[in-house]
C-alpha positions in Angstrom: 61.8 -2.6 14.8 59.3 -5.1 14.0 61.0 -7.8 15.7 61.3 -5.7 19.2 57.5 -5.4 19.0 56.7 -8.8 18.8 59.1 -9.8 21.2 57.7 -7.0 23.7 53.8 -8.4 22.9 54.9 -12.4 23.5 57.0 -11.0 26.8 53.3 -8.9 27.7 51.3 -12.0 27.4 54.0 -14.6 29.0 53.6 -12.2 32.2 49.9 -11.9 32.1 49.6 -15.9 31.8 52.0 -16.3 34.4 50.2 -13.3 37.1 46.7 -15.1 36.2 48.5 -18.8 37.1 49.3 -17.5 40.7 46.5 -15.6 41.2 44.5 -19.1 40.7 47.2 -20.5 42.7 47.0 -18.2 45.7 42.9 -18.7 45.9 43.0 -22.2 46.0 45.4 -21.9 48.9 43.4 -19.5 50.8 41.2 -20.4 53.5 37.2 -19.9 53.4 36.9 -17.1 55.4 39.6 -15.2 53.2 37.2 -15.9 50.5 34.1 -15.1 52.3 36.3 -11.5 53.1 36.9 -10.8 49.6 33.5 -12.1 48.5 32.2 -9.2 51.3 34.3 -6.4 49.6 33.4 -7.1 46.6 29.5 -6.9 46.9 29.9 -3.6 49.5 31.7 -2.2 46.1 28.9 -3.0 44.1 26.6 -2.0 46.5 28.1 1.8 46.5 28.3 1.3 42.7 24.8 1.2 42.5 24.3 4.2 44.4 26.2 6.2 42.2 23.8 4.8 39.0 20.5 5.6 38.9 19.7 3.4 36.3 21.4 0.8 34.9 21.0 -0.2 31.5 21.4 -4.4 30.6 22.8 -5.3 26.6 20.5 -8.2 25.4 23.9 -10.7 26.5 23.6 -9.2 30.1 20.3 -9.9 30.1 20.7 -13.6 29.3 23.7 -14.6 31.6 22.0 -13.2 34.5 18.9 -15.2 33.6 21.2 -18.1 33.1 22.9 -17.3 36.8 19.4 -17.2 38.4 18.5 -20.5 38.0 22.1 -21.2 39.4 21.4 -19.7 42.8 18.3 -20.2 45.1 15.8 -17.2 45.3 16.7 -15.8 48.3 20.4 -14.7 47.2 19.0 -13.1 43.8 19.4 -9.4 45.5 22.7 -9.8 44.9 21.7 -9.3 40.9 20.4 -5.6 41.1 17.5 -6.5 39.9 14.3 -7.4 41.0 13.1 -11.2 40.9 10.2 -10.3 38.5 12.6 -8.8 36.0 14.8 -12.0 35.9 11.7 -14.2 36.0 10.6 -12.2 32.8 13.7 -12.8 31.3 14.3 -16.2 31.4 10.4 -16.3 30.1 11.5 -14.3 27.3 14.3 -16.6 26.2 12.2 -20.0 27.0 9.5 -18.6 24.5 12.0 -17.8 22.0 14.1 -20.9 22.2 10.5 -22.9 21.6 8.9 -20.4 19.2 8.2 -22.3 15.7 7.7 -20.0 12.7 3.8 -19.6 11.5 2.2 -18.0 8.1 0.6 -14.8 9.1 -3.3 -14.5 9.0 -5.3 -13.3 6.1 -4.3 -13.8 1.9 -1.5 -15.1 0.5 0.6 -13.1 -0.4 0.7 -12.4 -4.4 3.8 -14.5 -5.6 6.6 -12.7 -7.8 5.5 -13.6 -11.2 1.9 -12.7 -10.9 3.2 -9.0 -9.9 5.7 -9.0 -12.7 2.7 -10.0 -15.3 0.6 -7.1 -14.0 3.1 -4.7 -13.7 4.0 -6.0 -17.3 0.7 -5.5 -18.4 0.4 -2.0 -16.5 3.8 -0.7 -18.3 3.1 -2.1 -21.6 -0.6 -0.5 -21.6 -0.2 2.5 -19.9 -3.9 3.4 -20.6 -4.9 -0.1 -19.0 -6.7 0.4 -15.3 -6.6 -2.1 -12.7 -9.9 -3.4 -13.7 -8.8 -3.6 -17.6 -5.9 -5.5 -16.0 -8.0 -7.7 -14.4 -9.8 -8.9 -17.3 -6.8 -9.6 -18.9 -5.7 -11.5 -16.5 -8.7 -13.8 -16.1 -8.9 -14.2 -20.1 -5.1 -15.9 -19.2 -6.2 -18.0 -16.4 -5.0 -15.9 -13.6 -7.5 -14.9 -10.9 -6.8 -11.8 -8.9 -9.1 -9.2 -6.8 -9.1 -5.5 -8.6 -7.7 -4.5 -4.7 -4.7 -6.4 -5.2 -3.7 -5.3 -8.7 -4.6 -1.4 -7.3 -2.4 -2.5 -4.8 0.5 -3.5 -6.8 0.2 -0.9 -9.4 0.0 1.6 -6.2 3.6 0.0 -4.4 4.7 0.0 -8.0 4.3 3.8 -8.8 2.3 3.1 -11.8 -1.3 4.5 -10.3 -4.5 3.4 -11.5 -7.7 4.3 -13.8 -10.6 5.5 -11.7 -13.2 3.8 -11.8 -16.5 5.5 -14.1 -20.1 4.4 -12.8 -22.3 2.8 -15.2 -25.3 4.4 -17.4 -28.6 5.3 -16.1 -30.5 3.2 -18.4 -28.2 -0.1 -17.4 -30.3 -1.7 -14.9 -33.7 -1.2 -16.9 -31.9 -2.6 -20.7 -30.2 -5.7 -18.8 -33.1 -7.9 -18.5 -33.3 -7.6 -22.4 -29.8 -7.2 -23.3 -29.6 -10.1 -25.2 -32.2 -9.0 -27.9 -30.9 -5.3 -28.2 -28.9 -3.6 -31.0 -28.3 -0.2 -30.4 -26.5 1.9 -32.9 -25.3 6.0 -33.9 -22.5 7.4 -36.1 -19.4 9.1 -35.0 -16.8 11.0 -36.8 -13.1 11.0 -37.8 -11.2 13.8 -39.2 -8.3 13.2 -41.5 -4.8 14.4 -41.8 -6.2 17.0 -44.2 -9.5 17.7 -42.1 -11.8 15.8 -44.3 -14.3 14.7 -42.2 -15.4 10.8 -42.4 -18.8 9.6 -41.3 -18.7 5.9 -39.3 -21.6 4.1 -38.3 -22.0 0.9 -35.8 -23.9 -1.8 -34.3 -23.8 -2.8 -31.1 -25.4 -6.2 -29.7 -25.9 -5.0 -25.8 -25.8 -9.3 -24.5 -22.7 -9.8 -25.5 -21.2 -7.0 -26.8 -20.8 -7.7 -30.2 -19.9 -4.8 -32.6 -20.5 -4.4 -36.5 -19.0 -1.5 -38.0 -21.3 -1.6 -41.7 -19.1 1.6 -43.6 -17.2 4.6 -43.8 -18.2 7.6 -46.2 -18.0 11.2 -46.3 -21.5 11.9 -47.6 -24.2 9.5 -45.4 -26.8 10.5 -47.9 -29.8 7.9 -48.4 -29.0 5.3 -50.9 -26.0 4.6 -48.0 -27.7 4.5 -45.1 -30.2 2.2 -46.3 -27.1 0.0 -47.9 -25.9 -0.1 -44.3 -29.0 -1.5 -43.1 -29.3 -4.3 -45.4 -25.5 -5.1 -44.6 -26.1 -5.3 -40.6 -29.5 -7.6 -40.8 -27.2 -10.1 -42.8 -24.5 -9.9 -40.2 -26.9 -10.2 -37.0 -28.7 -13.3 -38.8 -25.0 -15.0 -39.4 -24.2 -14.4 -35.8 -27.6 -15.9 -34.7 -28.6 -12.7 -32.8 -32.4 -11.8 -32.6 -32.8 -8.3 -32.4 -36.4 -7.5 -30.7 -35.2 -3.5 -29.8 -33.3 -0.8 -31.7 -32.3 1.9 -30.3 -31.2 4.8 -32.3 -31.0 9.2 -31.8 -33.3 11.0 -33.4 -30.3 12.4 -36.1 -31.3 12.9 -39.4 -29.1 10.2 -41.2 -31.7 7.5 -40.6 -34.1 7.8 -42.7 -37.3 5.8 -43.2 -36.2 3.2 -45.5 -33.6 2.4 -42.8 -36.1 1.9 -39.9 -38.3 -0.1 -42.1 -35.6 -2.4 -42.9 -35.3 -2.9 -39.5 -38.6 -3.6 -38.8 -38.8 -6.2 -41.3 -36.3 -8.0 -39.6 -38.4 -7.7 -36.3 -37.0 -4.9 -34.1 -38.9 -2.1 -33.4 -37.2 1.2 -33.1 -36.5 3.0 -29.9 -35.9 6.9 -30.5 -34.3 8.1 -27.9 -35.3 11.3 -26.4 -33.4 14.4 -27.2 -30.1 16.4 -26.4 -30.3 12.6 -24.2 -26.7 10.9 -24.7 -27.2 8.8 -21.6 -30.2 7.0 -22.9 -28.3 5.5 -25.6 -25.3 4.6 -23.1 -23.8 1.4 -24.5 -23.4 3.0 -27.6 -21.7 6.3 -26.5 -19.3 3.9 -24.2 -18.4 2.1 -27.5 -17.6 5.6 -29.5 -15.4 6.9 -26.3 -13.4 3.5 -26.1 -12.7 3.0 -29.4 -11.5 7.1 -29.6 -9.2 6.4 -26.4 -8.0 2.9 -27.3 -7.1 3.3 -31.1 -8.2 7.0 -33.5 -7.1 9.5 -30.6 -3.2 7.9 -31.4 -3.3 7.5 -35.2 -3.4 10.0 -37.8 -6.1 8.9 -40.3 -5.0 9.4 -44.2 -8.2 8.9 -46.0 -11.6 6.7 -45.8 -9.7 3.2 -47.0 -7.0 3.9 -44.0 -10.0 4.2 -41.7 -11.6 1.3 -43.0 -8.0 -1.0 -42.2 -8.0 0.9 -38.9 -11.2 -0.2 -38.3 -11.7 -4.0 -39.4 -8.8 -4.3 -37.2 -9.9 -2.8 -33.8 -13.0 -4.9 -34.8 -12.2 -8.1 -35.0 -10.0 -7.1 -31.5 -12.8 -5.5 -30.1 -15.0 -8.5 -30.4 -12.2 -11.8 -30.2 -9.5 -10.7 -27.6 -10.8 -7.9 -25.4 -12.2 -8.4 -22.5 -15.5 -6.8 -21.2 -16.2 -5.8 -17.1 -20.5 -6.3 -18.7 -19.8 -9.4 -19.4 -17.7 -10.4 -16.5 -14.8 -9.9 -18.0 -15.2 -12.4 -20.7 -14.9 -11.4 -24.7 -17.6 -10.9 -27.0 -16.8 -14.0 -29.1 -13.8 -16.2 -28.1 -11.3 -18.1 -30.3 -11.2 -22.1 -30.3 -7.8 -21.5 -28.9 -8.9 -19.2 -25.8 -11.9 -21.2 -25.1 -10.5 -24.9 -24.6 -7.5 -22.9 -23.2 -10.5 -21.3 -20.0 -11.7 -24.9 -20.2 -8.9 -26.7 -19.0 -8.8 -26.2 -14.8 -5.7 -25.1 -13.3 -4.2 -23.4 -10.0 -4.5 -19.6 -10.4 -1.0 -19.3 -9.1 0.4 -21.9 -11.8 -1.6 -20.6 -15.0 0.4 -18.2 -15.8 3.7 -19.7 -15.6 3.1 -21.3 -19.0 4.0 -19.3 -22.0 2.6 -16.0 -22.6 2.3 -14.9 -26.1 1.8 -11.4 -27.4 0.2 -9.9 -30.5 0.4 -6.3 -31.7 -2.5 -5.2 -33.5 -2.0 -1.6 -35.3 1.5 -1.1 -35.6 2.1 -1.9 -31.5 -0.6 0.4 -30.1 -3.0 -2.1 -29.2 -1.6 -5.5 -27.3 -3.4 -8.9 -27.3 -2.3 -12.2 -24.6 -2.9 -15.5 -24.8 -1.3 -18.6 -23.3 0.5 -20.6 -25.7 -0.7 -24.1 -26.6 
């Protein structure tokens, strides 16, 4: 059966070959005017055709044969195309300019390249509580230099969303001028597993952000307090800072022999005024990061757990996170990650060296750093 098919198809296309061979035979032996003739009927066909269409519709192919023909055939024959002379004009332009058309980088930024946006939207997954202008600071601190726009604008194609952005204190524009030579400090308050409540107090160096946490004690009676103060003037005058202001609530826990340990180091004490949180701002800011970043997610045993907890969101706090007050920078950087920001490089090469992670607390708090 298979056979008689084949042998039908070959016995199709031998007669087809053999029809179109004496077809070009017969018109090479007929006359012009036979030609003209046929030539005649054939455009009075397409001519009725055309009446019949109202609109005829060209396939991009069509388009450029007939633009091909054109230049074939002298302008006053190209009614014969159905179309006018502007159309084919504006098709031959068409495929002149794409024929000479040379690819060209579109106008405006560079477009972010794929292992920048894998780094922030590592950084974005791996800190969910990170905003696109935490991530930012990160990113500088590892030599990678990116607007806050474009990491909103990753996070956003990326489904991952983004921190608002909180305005600043009131009092921010009138302490900067003096920053440098301002401590402010308060207590805050932890609760334990079996609700024993833990006093914490903290200093605060406003120029670079520099944070002392002095103790942790359930009874913040006098003899502490004072203790406390003696601690932090040792600590400031090891870290070479100069305080000129402290400012301080009006709470009952400081007591007089704490202020005038303070003023015998030469700051003068700043009360601020009351039921006033916002006038002690840098302070407050400190007390709601540290509750977000590290004792809003741990469960808190006793006052020695708190203490461990605490040395060790310290020395983060004040060696590996960055700071938007200080332009992004940390309070006190290691050798490492200071001849590390040192060394130039291309912002869109930094990165592709090694990037090292440390987990601080069991995981819940990530530090970077290029490796060496």
């Amino acid at each position: 059966m298979r056979r008689d098919r084949a042998r039908g198809a070959l016995w199709a296309f031998g007669y087809l070959a053999i029809r179109h061979l004496l077809e070009f035979v017969i018109l090479f032996a007929r006359s012009d005017g036979a030609k003209e003739t046929e030539l005649l009927t054939l455009r009075h066909e397409v001519a009725m055709l055309r009446h019949q269409v109202k609109r005829q519709s060209f396939d991009p192919a069509d388009r450029a044969i007939l633009a091909a023909l054109s230049r074939m055939l002298p302008r006053s024959r190209w009614n014969v195309f159905g179309v006018t002379p502007a159309t084919l004009l504006a098709w031959h332009r068409r495929l002149v300019s794409r024929r000479w058309t040379y690819p060209h980088r579109r106008p405006g930024r560079p477009k972010v390249d794929e292992e920048t946006t894998a780094l922030v939207i590592r950084l974005a997954k791996e800190n969910p509580r990170w905003g696109y202008r935490r991530i930012q600071g990160e990113l500088m601190k590892l030599g990678v230099r990116l607007a806050a726009s474009t990491i909103a604008r990753i996070l956003f194609e990326h489904h991952l969303g983004s921190a608002p952005r909180h305005s600043g204190a009131t009092w921010r524009q009138s302490l900067r001028a003096q920053a440098s030579h301002i401590v402010a400090t308060d207590f805050f308050t932890v609760d334990t597993v079996l609700f024993h409540r833990l006093y914490v107090l903290f200093f605060i160096e406003l120029g670079r952000r520099m944070m002392w946490i002095t103790g942790v004690t359930p009874y913040p009676n006098t003899a502490w307090v004072t203790q406390q103060a003696r601690n932090v003037a040792r600590d400031l005058d090891d870290a070479g800072v100069d305080p000129k202001f402290l400012i301080r609530d009006r709470d009952t826990k400081y007591v007089a022999s704490f202020d005038e340990i303070c003023r015998s180091e030469g700051a003068r004490i700043l009360k601020t005024p009351f039921r006033t949180p916002n006038a002690n701002a840098y302070a407050e800011r400190f007390v709601r990061t540290i509750r977000s970043e590290c004792l809003d997610h741990l469960l808190v045993v006793n006052a020695g757990h708190l203490e461990r907890i605490l040395h060790s969101y310290a020395k983060h706090y004040n060696t590996y996170r960055p700071h938007q007050g200080i332009s992004q920078q940390v309070p006190v950087p290691t050798l490492l990650s200071s001849m590390l920001t040192a060394i130039p490089r291309r912002p869109s090469h930094a990165h592709r060296q090694q990037v090292r992670r440390r987990d601080r607390l069991g995981g819940l708090i990530h530090e970077y750093e290029l490796a060496a």
